[in-house]
N, C-alpha and C positions, 0 to 999 in steps of 0.2 A: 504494500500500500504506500502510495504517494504523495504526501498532502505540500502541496506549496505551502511555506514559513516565509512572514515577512517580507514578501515579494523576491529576493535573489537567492533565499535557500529552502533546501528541500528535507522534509520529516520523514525519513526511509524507516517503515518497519515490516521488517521478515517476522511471521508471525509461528515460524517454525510449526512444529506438530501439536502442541497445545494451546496455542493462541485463539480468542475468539473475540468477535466485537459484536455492541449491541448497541441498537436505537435507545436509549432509556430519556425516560422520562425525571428529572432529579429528586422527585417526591419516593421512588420504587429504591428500595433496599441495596445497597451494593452487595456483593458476593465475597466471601474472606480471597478469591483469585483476584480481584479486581485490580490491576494494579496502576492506571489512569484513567483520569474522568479528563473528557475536551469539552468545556461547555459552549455550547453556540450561540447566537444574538437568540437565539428565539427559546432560548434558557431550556434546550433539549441538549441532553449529553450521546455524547460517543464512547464508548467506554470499553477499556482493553482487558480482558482477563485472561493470565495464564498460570494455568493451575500447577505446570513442572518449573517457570519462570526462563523458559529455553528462547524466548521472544528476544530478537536484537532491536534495537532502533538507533536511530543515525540522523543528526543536524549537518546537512553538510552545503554547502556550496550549488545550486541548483546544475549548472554546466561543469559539476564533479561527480555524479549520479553511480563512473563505474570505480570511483573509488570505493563503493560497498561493498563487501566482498558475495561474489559470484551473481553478482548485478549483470555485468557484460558478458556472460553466460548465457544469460535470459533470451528467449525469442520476442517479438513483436508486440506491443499491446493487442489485445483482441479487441481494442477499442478502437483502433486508430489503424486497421487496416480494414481494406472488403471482404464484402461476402467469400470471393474466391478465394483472396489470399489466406483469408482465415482459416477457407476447408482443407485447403494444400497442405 
């Protein structure tokens, strides 16, 4: 997951094998895994739990993306290519 930081840096988290995230609401109970709440203008949270704690995350520089490690290993976003390419 990719979230732009502050316009010229980027919030890299590998969410490994136990990582999960959830829409919540901040009135609903956190979970003892919970290990960040992101709260948004419209006072809904994003919130990270990982119950082994194997999650990495990464501030880094936006145009330094493959200094994550096995970042530049990665293929394509599915987002940002077509139909074909996607099924290729």
């Amino acid at each position: 997951m990719i979230f732009e930081w502050n316009g010229d840096d980027a919030l890299v988290v590998n969410s490994m094998l136990t990582g999960r995230w959830t829409w919540a609401d901040p009135s609903l109970r956190r979970t003892k895994a919970t290990c960040i709440a992101l709260r948004f203008s419209n006072d809904h949270e994003l919130r990270y739990a990982d119950q082994r704690r194997m999650g990495r995350w990464y501030l880094i520089p936006q145009d330094a993306l493959d200094q994550v490690p096995g970042f530049a290993d990665l293929g394509p976003d599915a987002l940002a290519v077509d139909e074909e390419t996607f099924v290729t």
